[in-house]
C-alpha positions in Angstrom: 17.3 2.7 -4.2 18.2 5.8 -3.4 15.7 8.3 -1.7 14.6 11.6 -3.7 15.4 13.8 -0.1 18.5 16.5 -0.4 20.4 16.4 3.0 22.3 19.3 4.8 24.4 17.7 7.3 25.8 21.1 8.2 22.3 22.4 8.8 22.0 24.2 12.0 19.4 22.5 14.5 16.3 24.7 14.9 15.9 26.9 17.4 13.3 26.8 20.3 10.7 29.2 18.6 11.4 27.5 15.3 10.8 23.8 17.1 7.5 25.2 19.1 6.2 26.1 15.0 7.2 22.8 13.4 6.2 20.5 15.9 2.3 20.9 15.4 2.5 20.8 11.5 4.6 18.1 11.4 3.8 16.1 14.4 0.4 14.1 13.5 -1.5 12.1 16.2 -3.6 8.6 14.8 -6.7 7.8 16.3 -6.3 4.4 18.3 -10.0 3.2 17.3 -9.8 0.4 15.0 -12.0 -2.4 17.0 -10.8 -5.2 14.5 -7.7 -7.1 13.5 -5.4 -5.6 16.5 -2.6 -7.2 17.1 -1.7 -8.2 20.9 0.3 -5.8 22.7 4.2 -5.6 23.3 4.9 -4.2 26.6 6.7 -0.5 25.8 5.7 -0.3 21.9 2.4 1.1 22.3 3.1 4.1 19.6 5.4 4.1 16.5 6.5 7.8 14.8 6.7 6.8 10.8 7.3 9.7 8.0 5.5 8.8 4.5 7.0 10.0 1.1 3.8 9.2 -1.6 4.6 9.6 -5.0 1.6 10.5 -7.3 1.6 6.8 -8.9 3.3 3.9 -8.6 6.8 4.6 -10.2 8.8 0.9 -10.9 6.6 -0.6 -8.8 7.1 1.2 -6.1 4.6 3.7 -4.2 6.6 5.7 -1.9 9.2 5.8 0.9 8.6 4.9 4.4 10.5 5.6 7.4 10.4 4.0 10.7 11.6 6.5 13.4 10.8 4.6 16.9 9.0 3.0 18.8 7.6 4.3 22.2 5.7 2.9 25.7 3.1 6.2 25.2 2.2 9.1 23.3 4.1 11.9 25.5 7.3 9.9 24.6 6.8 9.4 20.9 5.6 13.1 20.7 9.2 14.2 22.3 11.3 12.4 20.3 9.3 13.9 17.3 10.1 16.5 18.4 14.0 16.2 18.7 13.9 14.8 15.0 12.5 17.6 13.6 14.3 19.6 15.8 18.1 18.0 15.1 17.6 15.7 12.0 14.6 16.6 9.9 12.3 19.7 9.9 10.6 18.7 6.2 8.7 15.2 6.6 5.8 15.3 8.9 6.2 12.6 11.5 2.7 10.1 12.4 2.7 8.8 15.6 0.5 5.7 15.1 -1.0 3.1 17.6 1.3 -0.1 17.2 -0.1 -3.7 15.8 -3.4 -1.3 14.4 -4.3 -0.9 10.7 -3.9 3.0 10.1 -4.3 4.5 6.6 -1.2 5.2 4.1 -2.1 9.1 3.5 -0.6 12.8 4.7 -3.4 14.3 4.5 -4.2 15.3 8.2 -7.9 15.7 7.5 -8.1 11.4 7.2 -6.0 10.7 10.3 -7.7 12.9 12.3 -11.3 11.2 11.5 -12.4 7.8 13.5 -11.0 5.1 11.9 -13.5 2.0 13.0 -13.0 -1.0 11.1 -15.7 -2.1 13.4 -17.0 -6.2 13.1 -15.3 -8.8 11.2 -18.7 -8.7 8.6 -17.5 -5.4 7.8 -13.4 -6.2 7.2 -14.9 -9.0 5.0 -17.0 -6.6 3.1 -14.4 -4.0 2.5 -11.9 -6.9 1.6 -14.3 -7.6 -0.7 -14.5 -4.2 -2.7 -11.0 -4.0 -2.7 -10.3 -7.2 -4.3 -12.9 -6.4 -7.0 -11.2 -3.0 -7.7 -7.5 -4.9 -8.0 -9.3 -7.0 -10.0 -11.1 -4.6 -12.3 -7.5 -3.2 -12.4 -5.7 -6.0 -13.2 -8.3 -6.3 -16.1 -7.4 -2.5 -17.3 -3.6 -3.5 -17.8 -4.5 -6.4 -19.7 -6.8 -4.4 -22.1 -4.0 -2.1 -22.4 -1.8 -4.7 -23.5 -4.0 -6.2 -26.0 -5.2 -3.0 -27.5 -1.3 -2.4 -27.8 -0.5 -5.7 -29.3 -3.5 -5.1 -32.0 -2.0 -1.5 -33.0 1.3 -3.5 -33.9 -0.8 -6.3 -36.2 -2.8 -3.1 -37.6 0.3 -1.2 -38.2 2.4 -4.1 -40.1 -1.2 -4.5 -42.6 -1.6 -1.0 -43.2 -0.8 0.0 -46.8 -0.4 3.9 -46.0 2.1 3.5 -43.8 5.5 4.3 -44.9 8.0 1.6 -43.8 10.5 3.9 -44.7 9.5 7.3 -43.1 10.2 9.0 -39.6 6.2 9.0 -38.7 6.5 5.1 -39.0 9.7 5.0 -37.1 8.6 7.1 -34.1 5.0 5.2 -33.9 7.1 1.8 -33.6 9.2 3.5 -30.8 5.9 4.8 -28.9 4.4 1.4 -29.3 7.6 -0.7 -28.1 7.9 2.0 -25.0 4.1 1.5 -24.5 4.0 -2.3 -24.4 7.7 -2.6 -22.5 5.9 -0.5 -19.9 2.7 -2.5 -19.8 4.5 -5.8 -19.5 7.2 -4.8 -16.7 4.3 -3.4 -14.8 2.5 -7.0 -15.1 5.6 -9.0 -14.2 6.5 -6.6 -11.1 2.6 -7.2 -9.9 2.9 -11.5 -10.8 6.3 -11.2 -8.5 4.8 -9.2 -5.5 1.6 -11.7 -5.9 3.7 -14.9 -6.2 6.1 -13.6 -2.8 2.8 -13.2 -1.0 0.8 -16.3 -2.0 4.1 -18.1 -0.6 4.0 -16.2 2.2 0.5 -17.3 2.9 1.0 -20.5 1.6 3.6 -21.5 4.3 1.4 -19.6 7.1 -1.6 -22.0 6.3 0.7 -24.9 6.5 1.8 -24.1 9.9 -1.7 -23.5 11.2 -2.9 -27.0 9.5 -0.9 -28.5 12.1 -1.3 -26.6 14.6 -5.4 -26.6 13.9 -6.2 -29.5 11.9 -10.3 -28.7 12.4 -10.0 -25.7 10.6 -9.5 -27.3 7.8 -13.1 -28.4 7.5 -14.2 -25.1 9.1 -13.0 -22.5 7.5 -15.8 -22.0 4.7 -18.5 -22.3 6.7 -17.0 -19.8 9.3 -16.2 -17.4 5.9 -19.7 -17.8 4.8 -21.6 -16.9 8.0 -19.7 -13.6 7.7 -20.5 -12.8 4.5 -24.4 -14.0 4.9 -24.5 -11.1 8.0 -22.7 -8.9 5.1 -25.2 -9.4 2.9 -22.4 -11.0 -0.1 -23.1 -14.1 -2.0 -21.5 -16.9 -0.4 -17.8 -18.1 -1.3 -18.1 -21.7 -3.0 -14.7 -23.3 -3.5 -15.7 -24.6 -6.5 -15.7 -20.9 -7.6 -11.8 -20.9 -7.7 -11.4 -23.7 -10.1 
């Protein structure tokens, strides 16, 4: 896929002055204060510069561009060569330096990244887990409605004695509701391949665990529960999912 950024190759680099002004608008420092889900260090990545392209909505299937652009032992480093990118290679996308193996959150918007991020205790990763699977869900559910209201308007539309089979307002409504529907249904399959991909994903993760820690087999629920008890949620049954 080709990205929607025009290149200059025979673009001067920017001056000093200019590179003093660019750096702090598009050089944006992550707080390194989520307390949960951290991943263990790596000796010399402690701080990755990324550039984010967002598109207003999903276009096929896709959110946005992102651009890994190092990886660096400390902040000074990772600031400097920021600063040579925007300096020698790209002066438009504003450049996040984030903490390495930390969850950070997808957005340009300075005001965000500049707050406290605190995922805090696990009780509270559960709960927000939580609201964000109910909103996919609740989403998921939208689509579907979508789909069917769609699929009625056809049955309507071929019952309808008013309609003119043979007119251009009965031609065009057919087009609108076949580009309607197309769109619905692509947008389902794209979302049942990214969810299939990832349950596999999972799927073969758990696998490897199982052998590693056959206990947790056994363990697992209760551990989820006591969580979500603290959390104040309902507990999970696994009788729930058949």
């Amino acid at each position: 896929m080709a990205t929607p950024f025009k290149t200059d190759p025979i673009a001067p680099p920017l001056t000093d002055v200019e590179t003093r002004a660019a750096v702090p608008v598009l050089v944006d420092v992550y707080p390194k204060t989520i307390r949960s889900n951290i991943d263990p260090p790596i000796h010399g990545q402690q701080v990755a510069n990324i550039s984010l392209m967002l598109f207003d909505g999903v276009k096929n299937g896709v959110s946005g561009f992102l651009k890994v652009r190092g990886v660096w032992p400390d902040v000074d480093n990772a600031t400097a060569k920021a600063s040579s990118i925007i300096r020698e290679v790209d002066s438009l996308n504003m450049v996040h330096l984030i903490p390495v193996g930390h969850w950070v959150p997808i957005t340009e918007r300075k005001e965000f990244t500049k707050d406290t991020i605190d995922v805090g205790s696990e009780q509270d990763v559960i709960q927000l887990n939580d609201e964000a699977t109910k909103k996919k869900q609740a989403e998921d559910a939208r689509k579907i409605r979508e789909i069917r209201e769609a699929e009625e308007r056809v049955k309507d539309e071929k019952t309808d004695p008013n309609y003119d089979k043979n007119g251009i307002d009965y031609y065009t409504m057919k087009r609108v509701t076949q580009k309607e529907v197309t769109t619905r249904v692509k947008q389902v399959e794209d979302q049942l391949r990214m969810m299939k991909k990832s349950l596999d994903e999972v799927s073969k993760e758990i696998h490897s665990l199982n052998k590693k820690h056959p206990t947790y087999r056994d363990l697992w629920v209760d551990h989820y529960n006591e969580a979500r008890r603290k959390s104040g949620i309902a507990e999970y049954k696994e009788e729930d999912d058949e």
